[in-house]
C-alpha positions as CSV (number, residue, x, y, z in Angstrom):
1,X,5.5,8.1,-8.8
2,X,4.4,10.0,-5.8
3,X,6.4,9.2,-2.3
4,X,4.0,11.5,-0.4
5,X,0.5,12.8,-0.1
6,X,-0.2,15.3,2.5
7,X,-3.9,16.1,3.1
8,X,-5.0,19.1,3.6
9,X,-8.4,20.9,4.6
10,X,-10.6,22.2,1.7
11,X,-12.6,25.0,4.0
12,X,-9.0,26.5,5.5
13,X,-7.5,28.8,3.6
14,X,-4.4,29.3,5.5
15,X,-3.3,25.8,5.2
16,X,-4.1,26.0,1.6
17,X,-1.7,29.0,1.2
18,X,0.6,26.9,3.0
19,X,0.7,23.3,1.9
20,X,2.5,23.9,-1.4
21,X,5.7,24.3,0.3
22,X,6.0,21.6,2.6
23,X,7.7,19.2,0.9
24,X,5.1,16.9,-0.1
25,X,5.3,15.2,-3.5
26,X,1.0,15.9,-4.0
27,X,-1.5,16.8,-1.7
28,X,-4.6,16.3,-1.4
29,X,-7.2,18.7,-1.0
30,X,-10.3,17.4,1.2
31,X,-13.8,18.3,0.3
32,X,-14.8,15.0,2.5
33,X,-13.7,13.9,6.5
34,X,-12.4,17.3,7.3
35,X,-15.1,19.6,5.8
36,X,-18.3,19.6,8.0
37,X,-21.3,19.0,6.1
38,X,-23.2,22.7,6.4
39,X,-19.4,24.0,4.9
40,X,-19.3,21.5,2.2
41,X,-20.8,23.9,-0.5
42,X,-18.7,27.1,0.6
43,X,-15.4,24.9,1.0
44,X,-16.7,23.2,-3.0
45,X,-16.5,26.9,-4.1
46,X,-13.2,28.1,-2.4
47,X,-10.8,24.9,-3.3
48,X,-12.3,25.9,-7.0
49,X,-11.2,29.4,-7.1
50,X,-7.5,28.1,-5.7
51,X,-6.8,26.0,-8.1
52,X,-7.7,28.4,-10.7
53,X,-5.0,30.5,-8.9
54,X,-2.2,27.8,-8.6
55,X,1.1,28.5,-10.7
56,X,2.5,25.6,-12.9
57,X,4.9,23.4,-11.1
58,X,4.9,22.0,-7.4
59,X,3.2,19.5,-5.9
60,X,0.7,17.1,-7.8
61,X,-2.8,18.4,-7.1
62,X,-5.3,15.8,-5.8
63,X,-8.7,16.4,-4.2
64,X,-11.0,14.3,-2.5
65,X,-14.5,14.5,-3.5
66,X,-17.5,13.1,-1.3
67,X,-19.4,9.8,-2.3
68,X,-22.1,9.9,-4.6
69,X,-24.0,12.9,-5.8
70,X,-22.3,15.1,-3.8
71,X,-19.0,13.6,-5.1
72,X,-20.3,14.7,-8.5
73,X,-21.3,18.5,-8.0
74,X,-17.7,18.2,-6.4
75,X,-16.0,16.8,-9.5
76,X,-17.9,19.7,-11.8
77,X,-16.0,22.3,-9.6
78,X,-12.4,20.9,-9.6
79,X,-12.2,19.5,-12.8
80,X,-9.7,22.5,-14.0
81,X,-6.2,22.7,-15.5
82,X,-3.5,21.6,-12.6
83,X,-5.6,18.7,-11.0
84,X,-3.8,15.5,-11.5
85,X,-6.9,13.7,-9.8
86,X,-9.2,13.0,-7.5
87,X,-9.7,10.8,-4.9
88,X,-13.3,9.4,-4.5
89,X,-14.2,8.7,-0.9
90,X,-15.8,5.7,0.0
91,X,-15.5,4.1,-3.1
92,X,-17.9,0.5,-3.2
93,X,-18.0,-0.8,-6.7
94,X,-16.6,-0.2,-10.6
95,X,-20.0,0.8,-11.3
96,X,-19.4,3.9,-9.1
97,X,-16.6,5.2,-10.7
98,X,-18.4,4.6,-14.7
99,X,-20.6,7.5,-13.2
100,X,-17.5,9.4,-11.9
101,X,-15.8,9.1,-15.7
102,X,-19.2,10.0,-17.1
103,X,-19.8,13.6,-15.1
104,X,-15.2,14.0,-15.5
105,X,-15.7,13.8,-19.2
106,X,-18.5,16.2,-19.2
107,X,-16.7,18.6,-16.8
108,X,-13.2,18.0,-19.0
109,X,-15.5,19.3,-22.1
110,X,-17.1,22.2,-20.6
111,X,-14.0,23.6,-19.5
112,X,-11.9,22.6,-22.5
113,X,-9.3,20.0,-21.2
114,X,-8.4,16.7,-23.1
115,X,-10.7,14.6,-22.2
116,X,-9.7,11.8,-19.8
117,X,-6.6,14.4,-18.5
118,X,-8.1,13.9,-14.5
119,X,-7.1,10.4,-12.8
120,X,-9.2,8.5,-10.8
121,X,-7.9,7.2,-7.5
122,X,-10.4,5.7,-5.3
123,X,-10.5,5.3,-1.4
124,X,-11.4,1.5,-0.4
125,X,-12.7,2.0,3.2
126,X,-15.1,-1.0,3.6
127,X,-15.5,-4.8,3.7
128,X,-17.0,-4.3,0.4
129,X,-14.8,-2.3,-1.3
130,X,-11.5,-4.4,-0.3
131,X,-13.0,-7.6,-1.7
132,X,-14.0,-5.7,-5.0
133,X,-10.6,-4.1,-4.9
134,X,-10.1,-6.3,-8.1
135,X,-13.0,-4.8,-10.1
136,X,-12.4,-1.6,-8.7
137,X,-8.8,-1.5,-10.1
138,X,-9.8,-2.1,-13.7
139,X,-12.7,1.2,-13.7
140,X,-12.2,3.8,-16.0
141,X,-9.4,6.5,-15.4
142,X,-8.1,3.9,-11.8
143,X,-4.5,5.4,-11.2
144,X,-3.9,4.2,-8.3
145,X,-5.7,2.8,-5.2
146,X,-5.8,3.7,-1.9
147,X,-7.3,2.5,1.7
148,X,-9.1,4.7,3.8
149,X,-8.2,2.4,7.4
150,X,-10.5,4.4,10.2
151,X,-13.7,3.0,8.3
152,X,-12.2,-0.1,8.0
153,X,-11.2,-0.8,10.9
154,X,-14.6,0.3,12.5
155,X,-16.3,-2.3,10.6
156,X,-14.1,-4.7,10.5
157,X,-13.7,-4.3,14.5
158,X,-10.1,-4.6,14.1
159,X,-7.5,-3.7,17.1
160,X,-4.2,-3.7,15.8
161,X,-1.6,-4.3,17.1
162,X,2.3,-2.4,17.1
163,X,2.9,-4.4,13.9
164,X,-0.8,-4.0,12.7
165,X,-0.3,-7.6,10.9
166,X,-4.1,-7.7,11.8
167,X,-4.6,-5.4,8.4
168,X,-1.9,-7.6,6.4
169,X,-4.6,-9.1,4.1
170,X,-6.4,-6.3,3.5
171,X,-3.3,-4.5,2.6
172,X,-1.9,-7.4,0.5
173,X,-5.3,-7.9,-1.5
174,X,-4.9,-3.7,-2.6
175,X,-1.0,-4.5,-3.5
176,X,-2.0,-7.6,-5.8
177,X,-5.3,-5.9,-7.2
178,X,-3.3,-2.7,-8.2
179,X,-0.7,-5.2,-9.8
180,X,-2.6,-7.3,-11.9
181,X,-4.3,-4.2,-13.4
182,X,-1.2,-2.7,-13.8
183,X,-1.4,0.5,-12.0
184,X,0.7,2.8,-10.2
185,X,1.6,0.9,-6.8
186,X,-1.2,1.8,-4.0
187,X,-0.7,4.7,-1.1
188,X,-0.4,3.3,2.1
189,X,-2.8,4.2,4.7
190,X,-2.2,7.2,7.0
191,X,-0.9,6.9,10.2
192,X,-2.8,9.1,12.8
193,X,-0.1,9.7,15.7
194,X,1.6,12.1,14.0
195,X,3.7,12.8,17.3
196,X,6.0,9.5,17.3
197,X,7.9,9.4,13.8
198,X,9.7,6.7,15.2
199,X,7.2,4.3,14.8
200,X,5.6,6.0,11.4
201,X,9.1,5.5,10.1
202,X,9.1,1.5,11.4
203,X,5.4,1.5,10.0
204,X,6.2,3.2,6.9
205,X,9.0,0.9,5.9
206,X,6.6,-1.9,6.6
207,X,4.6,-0.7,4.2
208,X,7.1,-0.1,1.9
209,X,8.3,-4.0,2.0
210,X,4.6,-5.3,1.4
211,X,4.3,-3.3,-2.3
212,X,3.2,0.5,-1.0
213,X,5.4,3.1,-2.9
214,X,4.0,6.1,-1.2
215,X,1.8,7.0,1.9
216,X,-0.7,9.4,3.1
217,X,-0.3,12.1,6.0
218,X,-2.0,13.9,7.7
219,X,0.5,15.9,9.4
220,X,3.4,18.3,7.9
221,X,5.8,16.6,10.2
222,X,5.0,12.8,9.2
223,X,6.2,14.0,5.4
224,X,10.0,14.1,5.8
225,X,9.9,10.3,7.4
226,X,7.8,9.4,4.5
227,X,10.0,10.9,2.0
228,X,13.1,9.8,3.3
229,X,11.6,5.7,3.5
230,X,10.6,6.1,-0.2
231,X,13.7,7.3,-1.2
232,X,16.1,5.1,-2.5
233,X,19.8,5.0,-1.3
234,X,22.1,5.8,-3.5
235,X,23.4,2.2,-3.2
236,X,20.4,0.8,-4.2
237,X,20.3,3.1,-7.3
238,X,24.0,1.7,-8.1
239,X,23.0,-1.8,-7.6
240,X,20.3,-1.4,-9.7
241,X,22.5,0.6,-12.6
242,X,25.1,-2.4,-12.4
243,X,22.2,-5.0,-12.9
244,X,20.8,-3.3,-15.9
245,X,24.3,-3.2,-17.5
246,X,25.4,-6.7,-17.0
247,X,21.9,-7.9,-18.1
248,X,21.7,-5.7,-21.6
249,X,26.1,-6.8,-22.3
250,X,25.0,-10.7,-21.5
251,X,22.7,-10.6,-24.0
252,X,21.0,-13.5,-22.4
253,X,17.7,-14.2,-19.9
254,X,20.2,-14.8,-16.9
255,X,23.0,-13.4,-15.6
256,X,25.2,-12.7,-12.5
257,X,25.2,-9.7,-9.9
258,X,28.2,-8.4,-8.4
259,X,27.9,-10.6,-5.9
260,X,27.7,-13.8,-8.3
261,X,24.1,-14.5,-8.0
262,X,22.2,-15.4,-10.7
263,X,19.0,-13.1,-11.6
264,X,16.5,-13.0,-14.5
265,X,14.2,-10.4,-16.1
266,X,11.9,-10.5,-13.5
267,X,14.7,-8.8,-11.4
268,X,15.7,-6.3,-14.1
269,X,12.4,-5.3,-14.3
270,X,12.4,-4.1,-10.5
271,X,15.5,-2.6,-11.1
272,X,14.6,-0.1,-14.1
273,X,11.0,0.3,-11.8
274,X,13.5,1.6,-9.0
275,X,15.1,3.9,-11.1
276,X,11.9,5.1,-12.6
C-alpha cells in the first residue's frame, strides 16, 4: 500500500530525472493536465523511452493516460516492464475501462509481459463518475480509485470550505465503493496549496480518518507531510501486535485489549490491515 503519489510532468525531462528520489512511495507520470495538447505525442514518446531506462527498485511507476482514444495510443506506449499502472483520466463508466483491459492485454502480448501484470486505477472527476463509482470499482484490472477534485468541483459548483465537509459524500461514496469491491483503499485528492503544510497535514489526516490510505501531490514538499500522516506510530503498531496475540491465545471470537475492552474479529482485522 502506497502512502504517496507524487505527480510528475511527462514532457519535462528534468523533473523526470529527478522524481525518483524524492521520497515518494509512486509517482505518477502525466501524459494528461500537465502536458499541452500539441506536446502530447512527443511527451507519449519520451515517458516511453524512460521507462525503458528505469533500474529495478524505487518508487512504483504510475502514468496517467488521457481519456479515450488518446488514452489508448497512450497505454500502447507505456505498457512496459516497471509500470505498476496507470491512471485513466476522466474515467465515466465500467464500459470504459473493458476497452482499456482490451488494448492493456494486447500491448502486455506484444511486448511479452504476463498478461493482466498493469493495474488499472481510474480518476473519478465528474457527477457521473462518482455515482458509478460502484460499477466502476468492479472493472477489469480496478486497483484502486481515485478523485480527480478540480473537475469536480467545477461542475459540481462547490466552494469548500477550511474543512471541505462540502466534498464529504463524494469522498465517502469512493471509500465505501472501493470497500465493497475489495480494493486497495482510494488516494485522496491532491491538495493544490502546496505552500501551507500546516493545513495539508490537518487536511491529510482528515482524509486519513474517512478511509483514504494514501494521497496525491503535486508538489515535492507536500510528500514528507503525507508520508509522515500515513505512517503509523510505533504505538499503534504495538497496539495492534498485542491485539493480534491476545485474540489468536483466546482462541475465541471476543476478547479483551490491554485496556479491558472487549473487541471482535472485525477489530483484528484492522489490526493485521495496519500492520500490512
Amino acid at each position: 500500500m502506497i502512502r504517496s503519489a507524487l505527480y510528475v510532468p511527462g514532457d519535462q525531462p528534468d523533473k523526470l530525472a529527478k522524481a525518483l528520489g524524492r521520497g515518494s512511495d509512486s509517482l505518477i507520470v502525466d501524459l494528461e493536465d500537465a502536458v499541452l495538447p500539441a506536446h502530447k505525442a512527443a511527451a507519449r514518446a519520451a515517458v516511453a523511452g524512460w521507462l525503458r531506462e528505469l533500474e529495478p527498485g524505487g518508487p512504483e511507476i504510475y502514468v496517467r493516460v488521457n481519456p479515450g482514444e488518446a488514452g489508448h495510443e497512450d497505454l500502447r506506449a507505456v505498457a512496459v516492464a516497471g509500470v505498476r499502472g496507470v491512471c485513466v483520466a476522466k474515467t465515466e463508466s465500467a464500459a470504459e475501462l473493458v476497452e482499456v483491459d482490451a488494448v492493456l492485454t494486447a500491448a502486455e502480448a506484444a511486448e511479452g509481459l504476463p498478461a493482466g501484470s498493469i493495474a488499472v486505477c481510474p480518476l473519478l472527476e465528474s457527477a457521473g463518475a462518482i455515482l458509478a463509482a460502484p460499477q466502476i470499482a468492479r472493472a477489469p484490472r480496478v486497483l484502486r480509485l481515485q478523485i480527480g477534485e478540480a473537475d469536480l468541483r467545477a461542475e459540481l459548483g462547490v466552494e469548500a470550505g477550511p474543512d471541505e465537509r462540502e466534498l464529504l459524500w463524494a469522498r465517502s461514496q469512493v471509500v465505501l465503493a472501493s470497500a465493497a469491491a475489495r480494493l486497495t483503499p482510494p488516494l485522496a485528492p491532491v491538495s493544490t496549496d502546496f505552500r501551507d503544510l500546516d493545513a495539508l497535514h490537518t487536511s491529510t489526516a482528515a482524509l486519513k480518518r474517512l478511509g483514504f490510505r494514501g494521497r496525491a501531490c503535486i508538489h515535492p514538499a507536500q510528500v514528507p507531510v503525507v508520508n509522515e500522516v500515513f505512517t503509523p506510530a510505533e504505538e499503534e503498531l504495538a497496539r495492534a501486535r498485542d491485539l493480534i496475540a491476545r485474540f489468536e491465545a483466546a482462541g475465541t471470537g471476543v476478547v479483551a485489549d490491554a485496556r479491558g475492552r472487549m473487541v471482535d474479529e472485525a477489530v483484528i482485522r484492522a489490526a493485521r490491515r495496519l500492520l500490512a
